[in-house]
N, C-alpha and C positions, 0 to 999 in steps of 0.2 A: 855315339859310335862313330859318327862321321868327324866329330874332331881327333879320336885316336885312330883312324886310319881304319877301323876293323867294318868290315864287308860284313860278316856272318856271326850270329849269337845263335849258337843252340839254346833254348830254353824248354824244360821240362813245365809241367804244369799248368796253371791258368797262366793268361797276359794281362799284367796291367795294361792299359791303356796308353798307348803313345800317339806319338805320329810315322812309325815303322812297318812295316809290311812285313808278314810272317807268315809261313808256308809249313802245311799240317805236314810232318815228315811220318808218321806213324804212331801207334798206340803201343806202351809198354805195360804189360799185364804186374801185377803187384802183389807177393804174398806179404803174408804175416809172419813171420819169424821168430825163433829164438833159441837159443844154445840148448844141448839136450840135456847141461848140467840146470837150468833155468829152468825146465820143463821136468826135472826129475823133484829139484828142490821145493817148486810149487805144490806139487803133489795133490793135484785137483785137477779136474777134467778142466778143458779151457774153451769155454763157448762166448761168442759176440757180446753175453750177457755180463760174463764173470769178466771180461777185459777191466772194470772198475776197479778192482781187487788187484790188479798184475801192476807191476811195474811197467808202465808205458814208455817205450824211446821215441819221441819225437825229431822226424827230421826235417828236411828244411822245405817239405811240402806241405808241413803243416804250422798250427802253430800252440801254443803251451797248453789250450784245449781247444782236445781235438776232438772231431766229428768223422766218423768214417761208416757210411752206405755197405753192407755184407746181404750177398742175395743168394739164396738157397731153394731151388723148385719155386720159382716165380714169386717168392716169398722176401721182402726185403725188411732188415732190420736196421735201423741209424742208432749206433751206440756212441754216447761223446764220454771222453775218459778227460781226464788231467797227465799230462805229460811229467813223467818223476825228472826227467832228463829230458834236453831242448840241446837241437843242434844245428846248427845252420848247412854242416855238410852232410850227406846224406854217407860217407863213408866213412865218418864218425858216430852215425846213428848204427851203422850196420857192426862197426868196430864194437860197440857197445854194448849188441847183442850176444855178438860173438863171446865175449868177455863175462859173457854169464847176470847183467845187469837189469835187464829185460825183455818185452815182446818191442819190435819195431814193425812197420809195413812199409817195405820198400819194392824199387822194381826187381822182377824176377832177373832183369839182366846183372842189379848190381851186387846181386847173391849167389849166384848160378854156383859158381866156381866154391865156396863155405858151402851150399844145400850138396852140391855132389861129393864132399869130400867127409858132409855127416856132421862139421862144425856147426852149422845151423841145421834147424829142421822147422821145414813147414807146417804152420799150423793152422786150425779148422780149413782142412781142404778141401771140406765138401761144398763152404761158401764161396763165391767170388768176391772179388774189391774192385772197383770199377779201375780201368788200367790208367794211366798216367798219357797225357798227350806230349810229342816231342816235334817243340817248331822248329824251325831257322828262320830268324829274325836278322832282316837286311837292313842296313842304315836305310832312314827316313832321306829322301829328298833326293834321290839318285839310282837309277837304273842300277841294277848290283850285277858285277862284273861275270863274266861266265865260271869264273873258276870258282865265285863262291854259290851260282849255281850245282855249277858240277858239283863240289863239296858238299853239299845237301844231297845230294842226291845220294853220294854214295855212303855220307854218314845214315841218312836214314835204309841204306841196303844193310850197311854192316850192323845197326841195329838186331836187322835181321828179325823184329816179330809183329811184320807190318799186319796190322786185323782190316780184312775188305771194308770198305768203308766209300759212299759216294763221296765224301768229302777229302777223301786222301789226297793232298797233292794241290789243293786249292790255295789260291792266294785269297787271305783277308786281309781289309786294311785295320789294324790296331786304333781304334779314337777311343 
């Protein structure tokens, strides 16, 4: 970061391991997805179990088998699928679904706009997915400037679905 000049990395997800200091901006919550012609074609109820059977869109928070945690009334299930399709951009994994190919789980933020217009539909709503973490990661080695505080700041406002958390807002250091 510090040789190309860049102050701020938002990063979704886990951290690998650096020497950079990153600051938890908020939690983004995550449905499961998929086109209502994918959900009519399937033609079987679709539970945590039956995910085996679906064509799964893998996106770039996961990887070609995948693992994913569904909790219902205090009840948790870990179902690991194989991924039919693998994407490193999460708006090619959601393009994907869209397009009638598969189930994906991505964040609610990067669907909002397809679930409200009925191109996609949520699915088992009655489970949750644990949400996705959203840091800003500042170059290693150098106090980071106010404007890319500021910039964290307000990108994790317009986020917009910060979960109460004592750890919001905390600086860790990445080793």
């Amino acid at each position: 970061m510090v040789a190309h000049g860049i102050d701020l990395a938002p990063r979704f997800g886990d951290l690998s391991d650096s020497g950079a200091v990153a600051r938890r901006l908020t939690c983004v919550p995550r449905r499961l997805v998929a086109s209502p012609t994918y959900v009519l074609r399937a033609r079987v109820r679709i539970t945590p179990a039956d995910l085996g059977g679906h064509a799964i869109i893998v996106g770039p928070a996961g990887a070609s088998t995948a693992s994913r945690s569904f909790t219902k009334e205090h009840k948790t299930v870990s179902i690991r699928f194989e991924g039919h399709l693998i994407s490193t951009s999460n708006e090619t994994a959601v393009a994907a679904a869209f397009a009638g190919l598969g189930i994906t789980v991505t964040s609610l933020c990067a669907c909002k706009s397809e679930l409200e217009r009925g191109d996609l539909v949520g699915l088992l709503a009655e489970w949750s997915i644990a949400p996705v973490e959203l840091h800003a990661v500042f170059a290693a080695g150098r106090a980071a400037p106010p404007s890319a505080r500021l910039f964290a700041d307000h990108l994790g406002a317009q986020i917009g679905m910060q979960q109460p958390d004592a750890r919001n807002g905390t600086l860790v250091a990445m080793r």
